[in-house]
C-alpha positions in Angstrom: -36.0 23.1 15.9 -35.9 23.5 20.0 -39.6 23.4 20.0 -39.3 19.2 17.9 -36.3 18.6 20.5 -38.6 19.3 23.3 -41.5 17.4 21.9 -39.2 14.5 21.7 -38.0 14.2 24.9 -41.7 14.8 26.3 -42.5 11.8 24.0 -39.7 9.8 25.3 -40.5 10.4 29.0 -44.2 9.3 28.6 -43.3 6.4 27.0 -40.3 5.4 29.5 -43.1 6.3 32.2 -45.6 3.9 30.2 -43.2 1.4 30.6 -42.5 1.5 34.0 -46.3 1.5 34.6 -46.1 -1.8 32.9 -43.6 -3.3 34.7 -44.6 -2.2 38.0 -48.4 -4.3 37.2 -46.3 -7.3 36.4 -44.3 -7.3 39.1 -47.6 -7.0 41.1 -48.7 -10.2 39.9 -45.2 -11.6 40.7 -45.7 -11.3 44.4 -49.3 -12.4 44.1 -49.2 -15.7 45.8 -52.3 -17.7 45.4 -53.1 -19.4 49.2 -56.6 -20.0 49.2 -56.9 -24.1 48.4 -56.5 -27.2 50.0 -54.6 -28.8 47.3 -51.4 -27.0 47.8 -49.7 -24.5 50.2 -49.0 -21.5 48.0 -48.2 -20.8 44.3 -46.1 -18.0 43.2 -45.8 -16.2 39.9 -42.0 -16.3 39.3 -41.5 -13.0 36.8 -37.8 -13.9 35.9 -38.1 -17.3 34.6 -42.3 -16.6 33.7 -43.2 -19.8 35.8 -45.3 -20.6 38.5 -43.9 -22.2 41.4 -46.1 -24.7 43.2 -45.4 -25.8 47.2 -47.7 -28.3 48.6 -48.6 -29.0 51.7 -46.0 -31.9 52.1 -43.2 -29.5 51.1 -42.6 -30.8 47.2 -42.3 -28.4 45.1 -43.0 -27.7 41.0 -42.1 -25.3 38.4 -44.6 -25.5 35.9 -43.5 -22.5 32.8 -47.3 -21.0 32.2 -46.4 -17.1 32.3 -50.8 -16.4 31.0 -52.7 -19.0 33.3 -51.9 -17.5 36.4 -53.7 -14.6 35.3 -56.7 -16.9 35.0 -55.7 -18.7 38.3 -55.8 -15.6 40.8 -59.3 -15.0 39.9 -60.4 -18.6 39.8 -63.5 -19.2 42.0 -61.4 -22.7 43.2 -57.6 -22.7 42.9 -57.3 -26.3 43.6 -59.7 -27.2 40.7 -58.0 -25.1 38.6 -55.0 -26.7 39.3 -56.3 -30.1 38.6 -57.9 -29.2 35.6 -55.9 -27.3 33.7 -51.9 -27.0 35.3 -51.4 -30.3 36.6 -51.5 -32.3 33.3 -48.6 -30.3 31.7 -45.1 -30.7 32.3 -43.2 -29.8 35.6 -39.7 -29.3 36.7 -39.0 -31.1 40.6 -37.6 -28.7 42.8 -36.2 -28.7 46.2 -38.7 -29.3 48.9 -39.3 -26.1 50.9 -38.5 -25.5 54.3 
């Protein structure tokens, strides 16, 4: 019986670890700003809400709610294109322009 116990707390503790893992990747990605285009300042994963969070060079700002296609974005070979093509057409929320 003390022998199952222990197996079942082992197995607990590598999946509780397997999940940290996990979280820790994704939280990676959250503060994975993508800088490299001329079409817009920075765009940040926001983890909480599963958004991306668009500043462009003027200061406006959009939320646009695409938690998969920033995956696809940091490794795009243009982010600005990527942008254009595939985020810009869907729906945004107007924030408040950044500092």
């Amino acid at each position: 019986m003390k022998k199952k116990e222990a197996w079942r707390k082992k197995r607990l503790a590598d999946i509780q670890q397997l999940q940290d893992m996990e979280e820790r990747k994704s939280n990676m990605i959250a503060l994975t700003p993508i800088t490299n285009s001329e079409a817009f300042r920075e765009a940040v994963f926001d983890e909480a809400t599963k958004s991306i969070v668009i500043t462009f060079h003027n200061g406006e700002r959009y939320r646009y709610t695409l938690d998969r296609l920033f995956r696809k974005w940091i490794i795009a070979p243009s982010a600005g294109q990527f942008f254009h093509q595939f985020i810009r057409p869907m729906p945004a929320e107007k924030l408040k322009e950044a500092d």
